[in-house]
C-alpha positions as CSV (number, residue, x, y, z in Angstrom):
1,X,0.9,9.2,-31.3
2,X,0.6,12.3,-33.0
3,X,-0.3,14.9,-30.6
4,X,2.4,13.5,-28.8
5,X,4.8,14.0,-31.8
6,X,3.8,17.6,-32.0
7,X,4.2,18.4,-28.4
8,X,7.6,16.9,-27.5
9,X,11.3,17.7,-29.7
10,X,12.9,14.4,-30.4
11,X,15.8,14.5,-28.4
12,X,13.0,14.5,-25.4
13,X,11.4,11.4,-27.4
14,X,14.7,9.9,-27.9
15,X,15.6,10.4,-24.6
16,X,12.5,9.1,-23.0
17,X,12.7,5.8,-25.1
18,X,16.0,5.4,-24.1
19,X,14.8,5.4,-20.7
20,X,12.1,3.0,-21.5
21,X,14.4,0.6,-23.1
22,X,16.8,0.6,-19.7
23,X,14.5,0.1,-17.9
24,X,14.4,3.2,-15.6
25,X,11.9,4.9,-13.7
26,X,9.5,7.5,-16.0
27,X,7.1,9.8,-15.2
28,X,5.2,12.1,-17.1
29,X,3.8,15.4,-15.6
30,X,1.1,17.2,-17.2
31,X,-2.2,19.2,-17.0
32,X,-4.5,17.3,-19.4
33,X,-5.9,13.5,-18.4
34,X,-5.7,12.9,-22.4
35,X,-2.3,13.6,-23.0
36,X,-1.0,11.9,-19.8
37,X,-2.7,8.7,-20.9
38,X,-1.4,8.6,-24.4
39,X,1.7,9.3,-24.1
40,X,2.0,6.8,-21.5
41,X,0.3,4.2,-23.7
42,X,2.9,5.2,-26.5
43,X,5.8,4.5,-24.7
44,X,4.8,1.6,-23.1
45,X,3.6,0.0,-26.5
46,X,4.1,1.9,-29.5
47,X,7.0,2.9,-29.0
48,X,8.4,-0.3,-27.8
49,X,6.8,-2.5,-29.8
50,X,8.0,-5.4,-30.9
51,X,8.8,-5.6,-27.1
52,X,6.5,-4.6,-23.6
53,X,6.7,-2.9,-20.6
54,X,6.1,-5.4,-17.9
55,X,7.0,-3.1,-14.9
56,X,4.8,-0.4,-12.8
57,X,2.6,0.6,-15.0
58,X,-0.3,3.7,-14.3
59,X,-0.8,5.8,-16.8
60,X,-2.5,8.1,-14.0
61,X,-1.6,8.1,-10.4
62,X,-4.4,9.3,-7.7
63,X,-1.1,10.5,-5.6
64,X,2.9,10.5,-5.4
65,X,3.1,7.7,-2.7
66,X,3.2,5.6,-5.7
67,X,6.7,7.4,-6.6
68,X,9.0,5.7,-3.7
69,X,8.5,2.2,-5.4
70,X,11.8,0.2,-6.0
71,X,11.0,-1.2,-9.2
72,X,11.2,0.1,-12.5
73,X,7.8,2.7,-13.4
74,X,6.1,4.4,-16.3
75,X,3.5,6.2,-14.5
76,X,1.6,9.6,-15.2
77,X,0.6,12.1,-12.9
78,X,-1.4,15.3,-13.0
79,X,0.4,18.5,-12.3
80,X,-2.3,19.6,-9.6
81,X,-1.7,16.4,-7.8
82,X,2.5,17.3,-7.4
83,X,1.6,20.9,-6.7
84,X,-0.6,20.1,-3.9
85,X,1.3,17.3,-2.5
86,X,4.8,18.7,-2.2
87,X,2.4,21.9,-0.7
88,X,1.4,19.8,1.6
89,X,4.6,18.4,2.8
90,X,6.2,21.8,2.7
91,X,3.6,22.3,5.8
92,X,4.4,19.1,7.4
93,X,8.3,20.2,7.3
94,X,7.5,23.2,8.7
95,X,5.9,22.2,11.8
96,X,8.2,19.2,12.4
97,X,10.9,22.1,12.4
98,X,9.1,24.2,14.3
99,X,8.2,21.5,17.2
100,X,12.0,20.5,17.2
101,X,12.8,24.5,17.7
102,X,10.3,24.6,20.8
């Protein structure tokens, strides 16, 4: 909780735990593994405590596809994997505009 403390201001703690609390959909973008897993775990206990999160829960998604769920999420993803992926279906844009041109 306290490297987390350091990193964010409060108003972003505040405003994530607002979030939390109405139950909207939170994800966390970063580069480490370490800091993507605890801040999930605060928010989703800590934070909340005495109550749970009993949504979506990954505090480390192996991909996006995970982001068009309808219910409620806390999830945390690497920043590589977004890079790549919205790379990827930049490409896929590209040549579905580029067959509808031809």
């Amino acid at each position: 909780l306290q490297h987390l403390l350091t990193r964010l201001n409060v108003s972003t703690v505040l405003l994530v735990t607002r979030l939390v609390l109405l139950e909207q959909k939170v994800l966390f973008v970063g580069s480490s593994v370490a800091m993507l897993t605890s801040a999930c775990e605060a928010f989703s206990s800590i934070l909340l405590f005495p109550l749970a999160w009993v949504h979506c829960y990954n505090p480390l998604l192996p991909s996006t596809d995970y982001l068009a769920t309808p219910p409620p999420f806390l999830f945390g993803c690497l920043r590589e994997i977004i890079l790549k992926e919205a790379g990827l279906q930049k490409v896929h844009l590209l040549r579905e505009n580029m067959r509808k041109s031809s």
